[in-house]
N, C-alpha and C positions, 0 to 999 in steps of 0.2 A: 859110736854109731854114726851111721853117715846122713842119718836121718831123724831130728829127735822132737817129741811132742813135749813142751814146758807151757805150764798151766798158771795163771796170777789173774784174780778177779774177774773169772769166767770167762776172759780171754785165751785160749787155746793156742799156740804158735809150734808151726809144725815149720822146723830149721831143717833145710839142705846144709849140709857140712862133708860137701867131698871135695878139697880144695885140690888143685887152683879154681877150676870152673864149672863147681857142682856137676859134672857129665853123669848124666841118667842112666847109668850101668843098670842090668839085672837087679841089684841086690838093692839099688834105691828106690829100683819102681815097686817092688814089691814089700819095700817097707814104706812108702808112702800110702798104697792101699792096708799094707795093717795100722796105720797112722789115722787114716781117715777114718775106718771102721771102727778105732778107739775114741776117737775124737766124737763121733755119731753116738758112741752108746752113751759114754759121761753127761751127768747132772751138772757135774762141776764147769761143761766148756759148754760156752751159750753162745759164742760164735769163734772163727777160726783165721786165722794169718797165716798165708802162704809167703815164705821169706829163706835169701838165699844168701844173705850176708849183705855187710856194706859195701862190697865190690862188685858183685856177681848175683843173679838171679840163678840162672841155671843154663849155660852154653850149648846145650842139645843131646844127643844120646852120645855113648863112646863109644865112638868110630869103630878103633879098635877090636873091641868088643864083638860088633856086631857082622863086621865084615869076616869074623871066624865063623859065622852064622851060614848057610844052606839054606837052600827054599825048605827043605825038609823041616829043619831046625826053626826058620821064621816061622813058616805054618804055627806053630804050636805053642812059639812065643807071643805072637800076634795079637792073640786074645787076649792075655796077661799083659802087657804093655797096657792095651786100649778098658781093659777091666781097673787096673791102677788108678785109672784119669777119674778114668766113671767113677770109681770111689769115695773118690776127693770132689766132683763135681754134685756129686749125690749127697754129703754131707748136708744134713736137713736144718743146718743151722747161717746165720750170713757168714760171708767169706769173703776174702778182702787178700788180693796178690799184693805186696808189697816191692815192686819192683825194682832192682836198682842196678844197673851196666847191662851187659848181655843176658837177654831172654829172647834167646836163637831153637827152632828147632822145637824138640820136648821142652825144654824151657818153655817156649813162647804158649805151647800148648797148654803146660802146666796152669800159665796165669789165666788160659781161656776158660778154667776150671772154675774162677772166682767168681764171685756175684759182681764185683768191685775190685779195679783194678787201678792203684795210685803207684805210679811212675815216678824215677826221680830224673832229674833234668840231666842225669849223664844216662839215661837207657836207651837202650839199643833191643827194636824186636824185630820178628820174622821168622818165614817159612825157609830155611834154606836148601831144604831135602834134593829140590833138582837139580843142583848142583853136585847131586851124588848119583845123578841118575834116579832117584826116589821119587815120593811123596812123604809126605806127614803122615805116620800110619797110629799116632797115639790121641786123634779125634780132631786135625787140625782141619782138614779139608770139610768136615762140617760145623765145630762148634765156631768157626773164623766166617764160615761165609751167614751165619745164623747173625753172627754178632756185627760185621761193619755191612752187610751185603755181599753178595756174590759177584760181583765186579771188582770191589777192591780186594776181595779173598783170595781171587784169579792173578789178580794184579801179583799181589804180593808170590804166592804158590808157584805160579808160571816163570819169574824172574829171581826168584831163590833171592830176593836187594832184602836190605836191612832198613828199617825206620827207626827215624829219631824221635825223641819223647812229645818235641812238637807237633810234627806229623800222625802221630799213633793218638795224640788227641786230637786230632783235627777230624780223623776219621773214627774214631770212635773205639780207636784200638785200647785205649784207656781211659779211665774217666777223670783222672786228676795229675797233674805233675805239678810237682815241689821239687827245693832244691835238694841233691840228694842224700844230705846230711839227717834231714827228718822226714824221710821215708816211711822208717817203722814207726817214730812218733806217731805220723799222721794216720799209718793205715791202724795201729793201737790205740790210738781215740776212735778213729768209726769203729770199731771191734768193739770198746769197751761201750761206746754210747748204745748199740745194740744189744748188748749183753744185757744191760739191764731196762731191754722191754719184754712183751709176754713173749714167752719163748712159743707157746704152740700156735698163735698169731703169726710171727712171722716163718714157720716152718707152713703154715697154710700160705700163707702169699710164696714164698720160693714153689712149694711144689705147683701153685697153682698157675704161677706163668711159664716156670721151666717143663710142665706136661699141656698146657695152653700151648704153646710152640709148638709142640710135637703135632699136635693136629688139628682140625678144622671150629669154626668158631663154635660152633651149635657144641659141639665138646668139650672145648672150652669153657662154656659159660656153664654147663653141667657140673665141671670139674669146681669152678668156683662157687657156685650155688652150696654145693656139698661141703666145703670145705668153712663155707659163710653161717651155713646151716648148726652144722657142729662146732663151730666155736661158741655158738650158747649152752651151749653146758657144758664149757668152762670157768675156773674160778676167776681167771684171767679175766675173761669178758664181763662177768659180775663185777668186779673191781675198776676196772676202768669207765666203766660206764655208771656207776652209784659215786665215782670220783667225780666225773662230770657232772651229776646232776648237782655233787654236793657243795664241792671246789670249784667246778670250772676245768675246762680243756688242759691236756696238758701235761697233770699235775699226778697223774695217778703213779702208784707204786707198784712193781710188779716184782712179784716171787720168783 
C-alpha cells in the first residue's frame, strides 16, 4: 500500500510509502482520507503522526498524473483532492506532521493539516504551484494564510521559493526543528504524551479553536462555552478534578 495506518500505544502513524518522493497521486489522496476516517473512528488511536519517511515528507502531487487531467476531469477531482486534506485535518484527535526533506506542494499542504508541526533540520517547505501556472488547490491558499498570516502566505504562494526549516520556524511554518534523525522520535513522544490525556477534553479544545477561526468571536466563545459546558458529565472531568482535590495537579489518570 502506498499509504499505511500502524497503530502502538494509541499512537496512530499514518506512513506515505510511494518512493522516491511520496508524489500525491489519485490513489494516495484517497487512501489518506480512508486513513483518517479510520484513524477518527478507532478507540484504540488517541492521537495521530503524519510521516513520509526519513528522506522525504511528501514532494507535491504527480505532475504527470495531473497534466493528463482536463478542466472537465479537474472539476470533479477538485473536490476529492480538497475533501482528502479536510479528512485528515478534521481528525478529532491531536496530530503531529513529522517532517523530514521536501514538503513542496500537496506535501506542504499535507503538514498544514496537523495540529503540530516538527521539522527536521534538512526540510525543505512551500507553495510551488505558480511555477506550474497553478495554485494550491488542496487547502493551501487558506489553511497557510490562517496559520503564518496572509502576507507570508502571499510571500511564499506568489513566488512558488522553498523555506528552510529555520525560516519555516521563524515564521511560524513549523513549531519545532530537530536534527533530522529524530524526527519521528520527537513528533512519537508529543503523540504518545497526548495519548494518554482525556481524550473527549482534547477533541473539545481542537474543535473549539479550529471552528473558533472559522468565525466571529461572540461564536466563538458560544462554541467553547458548550463544549466547557458538556465536558461535566464526563468521567474524564470527574477524574481529573477528584485527582486534584485528592493528589494535587497533574497527577490524574486518564482512560
Amino acid at each position: 500500500m502506498t499509504v499505511t495506518l500502524e497503530v502502538s500505544d494509541n499512537v496512530g502513524t499514518i506512513r506515505l510509502d510511494r518512493p522516491p518522493m511520496n508524489a500525491l497521486d489519485v490513489a494516495v489522496q484517497d487512501r489518506l482520507r480512508e486513513l483518517a476516517e479510520e484513524a477518527t473512528r478507532r478507540d484504540d488511536v488517541r492521537a495521530v503522526i503524519l510521516y513520509g519517511g526519513e528522506k522525504v515528507f511528501a514532494a507535491g502531487a504527480d505532475i504527470k498524473e495531473m497534466r493528463a487531467m482536463d478542466h472537465t476531469a479537474m472539476i470533479k477531482r477538485s473536490k476529492a483532492l480538497q475533501d482528502s486534506f479536510t479528512a485528515v485535518a478534521r481528525i478529532p484527535k491531536p496530530v503531529v506532521a513529522a517532517v523530514t526533506g521536501y514538503a513542496l506542494g500537496g506535501g506542504c499542504e499535507l503538514a498544514l493539516c496537523a495540529d503540530f508541526r516538527i521539522a527536521g533540520d534538512n526540510a525543505k517547505l512551500g507553495q510551488p504551484e505558480i511555477l506550474l501556472g497553478l495554485i494550491p488547490g488542496a487547502g493551501g491558499t487558506q489553511r497557510l494564510a490562517r496559520l503564518v498570516g496572509p502576507s507570508r502566505a502571499k510571500d511564499l504562494i506568489f513566488t512558488g521559493r522553498q523555506v528552510k526549516a529555520a525560516e519555516a520556524l521563524t515564521m511560524g511554518l513549523v513549531d519545532r526543528v530537530v536534527p533530522a534523525a529524530e524526527v519521528y522520535e520527537q513528533a512519537h513522544a508529543w503523540a504518545a504524551r497526548l495519548a494518554q490525556g482525556p481524550a473527549l477534553a482534547l477533541r473539545a479544545a481542537k474543535e473549539s479553536v479550529d471552528a473558533g477561526l472559522e468565525t466571529d468571536i461572540d461564536t466563538g466563545l458560544t462554541i467553547e462555552r458548550n463544549w466547557f459546558a458538556g465536558l461535566f458529565a464526563t468521567e474524564d472531568t470527574e477524574r481529573g478534578m477528584r485527582s486534584f482535590v485528592e493528589e494535587g495537579p497533574g497527577k490524574a489518570q486518564f482512560l
